[in-house]
N, C-alpha and C positions, 0 to 999 in steps of 0.2 A: 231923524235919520241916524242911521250907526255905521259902524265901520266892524266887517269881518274879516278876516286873515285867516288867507287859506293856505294851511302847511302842507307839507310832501308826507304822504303815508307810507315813505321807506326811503332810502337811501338809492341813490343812481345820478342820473342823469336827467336833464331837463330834455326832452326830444323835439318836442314840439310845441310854442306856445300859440293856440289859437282867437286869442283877443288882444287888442290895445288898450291905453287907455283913452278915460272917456266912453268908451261902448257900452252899450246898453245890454245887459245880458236875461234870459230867461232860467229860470232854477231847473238845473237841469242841463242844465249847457256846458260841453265840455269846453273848461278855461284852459288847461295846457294837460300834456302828457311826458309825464317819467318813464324813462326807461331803466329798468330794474331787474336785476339778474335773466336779461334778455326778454325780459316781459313788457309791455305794452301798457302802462296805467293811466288811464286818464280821470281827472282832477271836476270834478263838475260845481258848478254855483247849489251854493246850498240853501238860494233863495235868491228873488228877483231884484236883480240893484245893476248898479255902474261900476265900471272896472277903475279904482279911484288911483291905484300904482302897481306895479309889477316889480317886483323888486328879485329874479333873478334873468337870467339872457337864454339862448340855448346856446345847451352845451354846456352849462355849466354843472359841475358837481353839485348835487346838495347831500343832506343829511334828514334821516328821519324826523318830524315836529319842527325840520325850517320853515318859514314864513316864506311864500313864495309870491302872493300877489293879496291885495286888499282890494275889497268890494265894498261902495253905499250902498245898503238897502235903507227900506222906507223901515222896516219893524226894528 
């Protein structure tokens, strides 16, 4: 098992976080969505694992390449 960290692809806001932890996710599955110079971005698993922490809230500001949630996958 490994651990991936899924950063923000630009700076905004967190809009919407759609998983917890614990949850089981499929690659491909949108994990939460940024809002970004009134854009819409959503953040997808970038392989099949567990949602192991989420390390920001909504609403919260982030920054371009912050770490926003960490996944187990098997590979």
């Amino acid at each position: 098992m490994s651990e991936v960290s899924i950063t923000s692809e630009a700076s905004g806001s967190v809009w919407k976080i759609e998983v917890t932890p614990g949850q089981q996710v499929a690659e491909g599955e949108t994990l939460l969505v940024i809002e970004s110079m009134k854009m819409e971005l959503p953040l997808a698993a970038p392989a099949t694992g567990t949602v192991a922490r989420i390390l920001v809230s909504e609403g919260e500001m982030v920054e371009e390449e912050q770490p926003l949630l960490v996944l187990t996958t098997q590979s």
